[in-house]
Structures are given as structure tokens and as C-alpha cells.
C-alpha positions as CSV (number, residue, x, y, z in Angstrom):
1,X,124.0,114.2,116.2
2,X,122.2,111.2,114.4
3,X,119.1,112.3,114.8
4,X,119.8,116.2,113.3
5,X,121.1,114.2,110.7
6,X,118.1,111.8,110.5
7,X,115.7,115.1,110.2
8,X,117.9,116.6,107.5
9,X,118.1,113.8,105.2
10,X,114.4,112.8,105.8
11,X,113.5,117.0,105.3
12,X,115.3,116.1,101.8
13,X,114.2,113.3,100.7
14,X,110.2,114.4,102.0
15,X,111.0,117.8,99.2
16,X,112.3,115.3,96.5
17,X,109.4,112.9,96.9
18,X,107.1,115.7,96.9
19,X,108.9,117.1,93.6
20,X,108.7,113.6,91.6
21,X,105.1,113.5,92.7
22,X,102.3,115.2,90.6
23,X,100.1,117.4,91.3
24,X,100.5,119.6,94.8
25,X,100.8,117.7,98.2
26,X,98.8,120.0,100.8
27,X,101.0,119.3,103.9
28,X,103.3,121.0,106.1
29,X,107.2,121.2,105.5
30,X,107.4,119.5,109.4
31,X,105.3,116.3,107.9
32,X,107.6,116.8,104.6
33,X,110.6,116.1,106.9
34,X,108.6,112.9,109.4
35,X,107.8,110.8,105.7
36,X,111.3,111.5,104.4
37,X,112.6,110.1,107.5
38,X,109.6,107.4,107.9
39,X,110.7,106.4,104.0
40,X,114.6,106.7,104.4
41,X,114.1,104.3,107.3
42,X,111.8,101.9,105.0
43,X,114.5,102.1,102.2
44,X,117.2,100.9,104.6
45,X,115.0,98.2,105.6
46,X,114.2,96.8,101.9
47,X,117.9,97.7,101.4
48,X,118.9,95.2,104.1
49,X,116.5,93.0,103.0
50,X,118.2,92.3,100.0
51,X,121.8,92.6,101.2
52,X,122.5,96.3,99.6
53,X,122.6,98.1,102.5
54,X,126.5,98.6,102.9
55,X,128.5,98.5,99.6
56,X,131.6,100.0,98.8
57,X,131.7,103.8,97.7
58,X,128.6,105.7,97.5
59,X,125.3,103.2,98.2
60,X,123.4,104.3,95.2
61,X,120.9,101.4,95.3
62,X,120.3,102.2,99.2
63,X,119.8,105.9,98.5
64,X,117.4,105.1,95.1
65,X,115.5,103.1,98.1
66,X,115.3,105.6,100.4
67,X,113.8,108.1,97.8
68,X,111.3,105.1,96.8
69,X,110.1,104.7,100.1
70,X,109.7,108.4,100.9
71,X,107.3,108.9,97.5
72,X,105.7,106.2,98.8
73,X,105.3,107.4,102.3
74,X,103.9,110.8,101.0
75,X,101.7,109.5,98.4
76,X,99.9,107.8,100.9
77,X,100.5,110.2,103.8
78,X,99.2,113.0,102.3
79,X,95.6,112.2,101.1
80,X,96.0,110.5,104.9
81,X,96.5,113.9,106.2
82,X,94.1,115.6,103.9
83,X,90.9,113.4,105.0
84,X,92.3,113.9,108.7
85,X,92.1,117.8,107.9
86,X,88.7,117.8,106.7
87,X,89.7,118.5,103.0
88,X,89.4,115.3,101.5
89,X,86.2,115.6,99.6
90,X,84.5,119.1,98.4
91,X,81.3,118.9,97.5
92,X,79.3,121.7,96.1
């Protein structure tokens, strides 16, 4: 069940990352979903790092981490992906 769980939060936070970015992000909703779970696991690392990762209530600076880490993941996954693709530069 975790990992259902892992892929739904990560498919969430990959679609909010990709909101709060601008311009359009080229990839596919299944690599949405790996760097939402690639950046929710990054958040819970920094999160730790810094002793945030379990606080009573609702962990708002862990999930405000999580969300970080997946805009990061994306904004450097998807020109990653593009290049890979063969649509990184057009030329005329």
C-alpha cells in the first residue's frame, strides 16, 4: 500500500511542480508522477536534515519541502528529458 501511496502523492506533487513552473514542461504524466516521488523523497530528506520531519499536526514545513524538491526535480528533469528526446535545440 505504501508504494500506491508513494505514486499518488508523487503524481501530485509532479502536477503542482509543473503548475508553479513557467512555461510548458514537455513530458509525460508517468515522469510527472517519478519526479514528484523523486522530490517528495528529497523533501523528506532535507526535512530530516533539519529535524522537521515529524511535528505535531499537519507537517507543513515537510510538505512545503516536498513541493520544493519536486519543482526542482522537474525543472531540471525535463530539459534532461527534452535533450534525451531529441528536442532540445531547433534550429532552422
Amino acid at each position: 500500500m505504501s508504494w500506491l501511496w508513494a505514486i499518488v502523492v508523487g503524481l501530485v506533487l509532479g502536477i503542482l511542480a509543473r503548475g508553479l513552473l513557467p512555461g510548458r514542461q514537455n513530458i509525460p504524466l508517468w515522469l510527472t508522477a517519478i519526479f514528484g516521488i523523486l522530490g517528495g523523497i528529497l523533501g523528506n530528506a532535507v526535512a530530516g536534515w533539519i529535524g522537521v520531519e515529524d511535528t505535531r499536526g499537519i507537517d507543513w514545513i515537510r510538505h512545503i519541502l516536498q513541493l520544493a524538491g519536486a519543482v526542482l526535480i522537474v525543472a531540471l528533469g525535463t530539459p534532461l528529458y527534452a535533450s534525451i528526446r531529441g528536442q532540445g535545440r531547433r534550429t532552422a
